[in-house]
C-alpha positions in Angstrom: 0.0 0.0 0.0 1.8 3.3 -1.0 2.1 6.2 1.4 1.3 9.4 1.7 3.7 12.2 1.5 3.7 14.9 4.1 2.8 17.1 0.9 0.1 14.9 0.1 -1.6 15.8 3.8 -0.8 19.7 3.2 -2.1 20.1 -0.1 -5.3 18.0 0.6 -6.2 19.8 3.5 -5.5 23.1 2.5 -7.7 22.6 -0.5 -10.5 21.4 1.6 -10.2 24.8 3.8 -10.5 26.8 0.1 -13.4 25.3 -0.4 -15.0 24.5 2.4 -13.7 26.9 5.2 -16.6 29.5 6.1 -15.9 33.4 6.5 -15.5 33.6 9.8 -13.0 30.9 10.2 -11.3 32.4 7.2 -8.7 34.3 9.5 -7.9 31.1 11.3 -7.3 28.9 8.2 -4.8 31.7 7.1 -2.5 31.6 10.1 -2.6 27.7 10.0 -1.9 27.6 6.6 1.4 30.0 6.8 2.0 27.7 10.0 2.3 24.7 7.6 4.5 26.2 5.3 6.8 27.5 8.1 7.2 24.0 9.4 7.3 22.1 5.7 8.4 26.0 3.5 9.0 23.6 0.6 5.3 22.8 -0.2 3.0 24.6 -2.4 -0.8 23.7 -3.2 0.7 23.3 -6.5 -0.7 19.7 -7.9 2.6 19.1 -9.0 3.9 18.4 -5.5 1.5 15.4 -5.2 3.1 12.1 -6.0 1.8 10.1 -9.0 0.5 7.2 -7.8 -0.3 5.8 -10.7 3.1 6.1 -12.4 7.0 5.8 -11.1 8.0 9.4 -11.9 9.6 10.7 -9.0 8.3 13.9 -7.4 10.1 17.6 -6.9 10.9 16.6 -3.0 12.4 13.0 -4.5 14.2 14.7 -7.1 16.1 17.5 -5.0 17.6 14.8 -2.6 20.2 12.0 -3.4 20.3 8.9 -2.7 22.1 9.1 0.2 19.8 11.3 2.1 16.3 10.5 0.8 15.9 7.8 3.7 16.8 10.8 6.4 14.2 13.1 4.5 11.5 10.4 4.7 12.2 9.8 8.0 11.7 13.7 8.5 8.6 13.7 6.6 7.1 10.9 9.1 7.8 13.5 12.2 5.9 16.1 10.4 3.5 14.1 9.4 2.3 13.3 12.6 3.0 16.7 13.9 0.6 17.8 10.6 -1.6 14.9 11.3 -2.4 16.3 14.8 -2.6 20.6 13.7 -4.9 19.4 11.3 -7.3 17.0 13.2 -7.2 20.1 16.1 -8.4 22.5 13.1 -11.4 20.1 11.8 -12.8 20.2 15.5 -12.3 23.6 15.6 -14.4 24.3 12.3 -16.8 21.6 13.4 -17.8 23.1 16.8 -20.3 26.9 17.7 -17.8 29.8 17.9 -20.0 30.2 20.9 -23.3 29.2 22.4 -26.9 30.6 20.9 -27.9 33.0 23.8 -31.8 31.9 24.9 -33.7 35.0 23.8 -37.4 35.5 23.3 -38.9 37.9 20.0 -41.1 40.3 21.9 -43.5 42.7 19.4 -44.9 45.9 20.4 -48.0 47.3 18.5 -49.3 50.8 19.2 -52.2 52.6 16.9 -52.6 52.4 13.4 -50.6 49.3 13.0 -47.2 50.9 14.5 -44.8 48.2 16.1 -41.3 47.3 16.5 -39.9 44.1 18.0 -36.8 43.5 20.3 -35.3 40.1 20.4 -34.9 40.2 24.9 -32.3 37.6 26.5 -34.2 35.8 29.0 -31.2 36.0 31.3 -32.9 38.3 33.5 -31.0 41.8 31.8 -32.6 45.0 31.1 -33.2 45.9 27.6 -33.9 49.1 26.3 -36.8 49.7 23.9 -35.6 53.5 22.4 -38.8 54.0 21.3 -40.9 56.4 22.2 -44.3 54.7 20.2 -47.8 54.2 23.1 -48.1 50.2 23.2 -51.2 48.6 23.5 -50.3 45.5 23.1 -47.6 42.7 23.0 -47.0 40.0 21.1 -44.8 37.0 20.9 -45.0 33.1 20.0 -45.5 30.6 22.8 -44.1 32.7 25.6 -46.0 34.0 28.7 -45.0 37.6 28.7 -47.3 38.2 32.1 -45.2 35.5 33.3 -42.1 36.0 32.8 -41.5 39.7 32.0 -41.4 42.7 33.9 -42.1 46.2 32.2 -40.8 49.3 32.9 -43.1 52.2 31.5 -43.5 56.0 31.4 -46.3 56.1 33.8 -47.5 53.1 35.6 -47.0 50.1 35.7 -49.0 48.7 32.7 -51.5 45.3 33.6 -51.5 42.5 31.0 -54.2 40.4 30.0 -54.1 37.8 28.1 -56.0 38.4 24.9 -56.1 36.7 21.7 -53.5 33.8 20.8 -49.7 34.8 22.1 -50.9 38.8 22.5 -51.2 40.6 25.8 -53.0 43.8 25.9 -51.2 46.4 27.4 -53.1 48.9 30.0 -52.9 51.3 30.1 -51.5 52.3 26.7 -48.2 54.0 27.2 -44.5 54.1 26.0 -42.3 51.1 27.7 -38.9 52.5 29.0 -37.1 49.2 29.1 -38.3 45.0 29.6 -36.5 42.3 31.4 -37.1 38.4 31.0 -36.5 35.0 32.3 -36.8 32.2 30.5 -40.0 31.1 33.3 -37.8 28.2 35.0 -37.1 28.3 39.0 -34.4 30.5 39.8 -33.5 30.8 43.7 -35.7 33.3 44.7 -34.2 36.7 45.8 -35.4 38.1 49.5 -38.3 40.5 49.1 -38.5 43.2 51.8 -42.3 45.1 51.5 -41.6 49.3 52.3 -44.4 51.0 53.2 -44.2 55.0 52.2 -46.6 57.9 54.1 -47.5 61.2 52.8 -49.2 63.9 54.0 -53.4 63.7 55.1 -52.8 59.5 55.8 -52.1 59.1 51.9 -49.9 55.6 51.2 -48.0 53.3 49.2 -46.7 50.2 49.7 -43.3 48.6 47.1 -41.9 45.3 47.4 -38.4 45.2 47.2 -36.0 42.3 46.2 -32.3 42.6 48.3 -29.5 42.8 45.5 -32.1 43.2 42.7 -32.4 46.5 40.3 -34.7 49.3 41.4 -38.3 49.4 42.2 -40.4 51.9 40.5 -43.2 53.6 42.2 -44.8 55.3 39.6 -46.3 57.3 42.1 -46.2 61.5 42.3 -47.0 61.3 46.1 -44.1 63.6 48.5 -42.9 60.8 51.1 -42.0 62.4 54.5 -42.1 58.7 56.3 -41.1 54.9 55.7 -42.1 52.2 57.6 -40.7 48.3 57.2 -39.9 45.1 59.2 -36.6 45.8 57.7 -33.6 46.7 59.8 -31.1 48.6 57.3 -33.8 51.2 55.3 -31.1 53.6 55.3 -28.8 51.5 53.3 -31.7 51.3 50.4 -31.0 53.9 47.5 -34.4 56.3 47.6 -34.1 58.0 43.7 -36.5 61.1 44.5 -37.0 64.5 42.5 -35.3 66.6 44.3 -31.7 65.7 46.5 -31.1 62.7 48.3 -33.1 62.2 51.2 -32.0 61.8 55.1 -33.9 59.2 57.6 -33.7 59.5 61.0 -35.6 56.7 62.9 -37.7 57.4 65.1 -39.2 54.0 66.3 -39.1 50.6 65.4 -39.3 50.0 62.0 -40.4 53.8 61.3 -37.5 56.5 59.9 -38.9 60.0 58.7 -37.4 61.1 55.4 -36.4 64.4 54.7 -36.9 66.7 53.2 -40.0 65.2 52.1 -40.4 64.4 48.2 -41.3 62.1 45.4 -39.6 58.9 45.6 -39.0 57.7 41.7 -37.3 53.9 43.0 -36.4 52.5 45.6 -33.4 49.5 45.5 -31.7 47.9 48.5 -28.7 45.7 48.9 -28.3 41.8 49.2 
């Protein structure tokens, strides 16, 4: 059975990267290809460097060594060989496996009047993604994913209800531009600690937030001037209150109650893990 020249490997390969190789692997296949032809600078992908098996003609490599040193450069050839052998079995995997995994996203579609929409592809890792649109949605749509769910919605005014309406659509309400959505892809994450804040205004007038520990901020969508915070929670202080004006100071004045001053509207509220 006749053997291979290290040539033989070379050329073969390389000619299967020209044809087969796709763009983005393009970059790699050149710097393994002047890699070979560092190791082995005598090859070419010319055909001529392929040995004839069908006749006895010797090749260019046979012809530019004598006699006397043709077993050494065969003996050569088998170390690179193997060294070849093992560069190129390295690049097929390489070409055969994902650059990198598919990131788990849902295609979210947001419809406002007159047949308006855009639609975000949202990673359902949990991260915020900005919409940049200012369009009114009434409505959101998506195929077999529960937006209600899964999804929280930040939006201009209030906190917008869903309800499920027609096949994979949620009606939006009310209608109003959405500042930015997160997602989870609806399995059982450990559950973050949720600490409920009550916030008092003047005349009796209330609102109460719930408040995951290490989770992104709270909005109250509420214009109401806080002068008092009450909570089972120990560290209120620590909690960043984003408010119109400057940052408020608490000073507790009983158990679980601090007065906040000077009294103003709270936009958020977030609180360390």
């Amino acid at each position: 059975m006749a053997m291979w020249d290290v040539g033989d490997v070379v050329v073969v390969v390389l000619s299967w990267c020209d044809i087969t190789c796709s763009a983005d692997l393009w970059e790699r296949y050149i710097k393994m290809r002047s890699f070979l032809f560092y190791i082995h600078p005598h090859l070419s992908t010319s055909s001529s460097h392929i040995t004839d098996k069908r006749s006895n003609q010797p090749t260019d490599q046979q012809a530019k060594f004598p006699p006397a040193q043709h077993q050494h450069h065969q003996n050569n050839n088998k170390m690179q060989f193997s060294t070849l052998l093992t560069l190129v079995t390295s690049f097929a995997l390489t070409n055969a496996l994902p650059l990198s995994p598919p990131l788990n996203t849902a295609s979210l579609t947001f419809h406002g009047a007159a047949g308006a929409q855009y639609t975000l592809s949202v990673p359902l890792d949990g991260s915020v993604t900005t919409t940049n649109n200012a369009l009114s949605i009434s409505s959101i749509s998506t195929s077999g994913f529960d937006v209600k769910q899964n999804c929280r919605i930040h939006a201009v005014d209030y906190t917008p209800a869903l309800v499920e309406g027609p096949d994979n659509t949620w009606v939006v309400g009310p209608p109003q531009t959405i500042i930015d959505i997160s997602c989870t892809s609806g399995g059982s994450p450990p559950s973050a600690t949720v600490i409920n804040i009550e916030l008092d205004g003047a005349a009796d007038a209330k609102y109460f937030i719930s408040v995951p520990l290490g989770g992104g901020p709270v909005y109250t969508n509420n214009p109401l001037s806080i002068s008092q915070v009450r909570s089972t929670y120990s560290n209120i202080p620590a909690c960043t209150f984003n408010t119109v004006d400057v940052k408020p100071a608490f000073v507790q004045i009983a158990t679980g109650v601090w007065n906040m001053g000077p009294p103003q509207t709270v936009r958020s509220v977030s609180c360390p893990a």
